[in-house]
C-alpha positions in Angstrom: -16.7 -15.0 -29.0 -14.6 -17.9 -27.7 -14.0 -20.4 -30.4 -11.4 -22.2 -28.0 -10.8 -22.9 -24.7 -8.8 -26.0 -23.7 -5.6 -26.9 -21.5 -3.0 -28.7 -23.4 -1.1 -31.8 -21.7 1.6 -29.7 -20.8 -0.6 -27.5 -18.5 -0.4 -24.5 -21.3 -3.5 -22.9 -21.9 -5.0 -22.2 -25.4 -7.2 -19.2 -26.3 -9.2 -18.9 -29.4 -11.3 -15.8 -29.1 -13.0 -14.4 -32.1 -13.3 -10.1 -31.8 -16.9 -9.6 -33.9 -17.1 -6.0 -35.0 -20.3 -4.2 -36.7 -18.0 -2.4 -39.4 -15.3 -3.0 -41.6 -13.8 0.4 -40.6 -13.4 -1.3 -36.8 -12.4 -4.6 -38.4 -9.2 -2.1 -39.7 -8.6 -0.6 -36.7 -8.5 -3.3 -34.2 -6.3 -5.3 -36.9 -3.9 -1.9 -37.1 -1.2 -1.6 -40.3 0.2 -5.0 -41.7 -1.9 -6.4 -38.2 0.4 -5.3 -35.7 -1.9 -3.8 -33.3 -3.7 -6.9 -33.0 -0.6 -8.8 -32.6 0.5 -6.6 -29.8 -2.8 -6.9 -28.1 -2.6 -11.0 -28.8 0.6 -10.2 -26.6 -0.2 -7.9 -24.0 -3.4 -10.0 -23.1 -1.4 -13.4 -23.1 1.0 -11.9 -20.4 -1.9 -10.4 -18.3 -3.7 -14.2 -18.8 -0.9 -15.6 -17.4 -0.2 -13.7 -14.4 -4.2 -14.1 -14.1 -3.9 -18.4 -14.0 -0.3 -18.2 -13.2 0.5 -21.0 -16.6 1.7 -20.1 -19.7 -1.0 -19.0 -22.2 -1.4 -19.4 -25.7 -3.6 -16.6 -27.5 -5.1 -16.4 -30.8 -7.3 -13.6 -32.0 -9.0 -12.9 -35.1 -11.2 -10.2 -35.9 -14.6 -11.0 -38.3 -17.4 -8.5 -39.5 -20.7 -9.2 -38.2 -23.5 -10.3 -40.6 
C-alpha cells in the first residue's frame, strides 16, 4: 500500500510504501533478524527506483499484519 508518494523541493523523491501480509510468520520473514532483510530490500529497491526516474529516491518500508 502506498502511504506516500511526493517530490521534495530538491527534486528527491519520497516513498512510503506499506508491505500488508496475512500472517505474522510473513510479517518475520520479510522484516529478516534485527530487520535487516527489509533494510537491504529498502536499499536495493531505492537504487533500482532511481535508475527507473533517474533522481535520487528516498524509501521507507514497513511491514503490518492484515486485519
Amino acid at each position: 500500500k502506498t502511504v506516500m508518494w511526493e517530490e521534495g523541493p530538491n527534486g528527491k523523491l519520497m516513498i512510503e510504501q506499506k508491505l500488508l501480509v496475512p500472517k505474522e510468520s510473513h510479517m518475520r520473514i520479510l522484516i529478516g533478524p534485527k530487520g535487516h532483510l527489509i533494510s537491504q530490500m529498502a536499499q536495493e529497491v531505492g537504487r533500482d527506483l532511481m535508475n527507473i526516474f533517474l533522481c535520487e529516491v528516498q524509501l521507507r518500508l514497513s511491514v503490518k499484519l492484515l486485519k
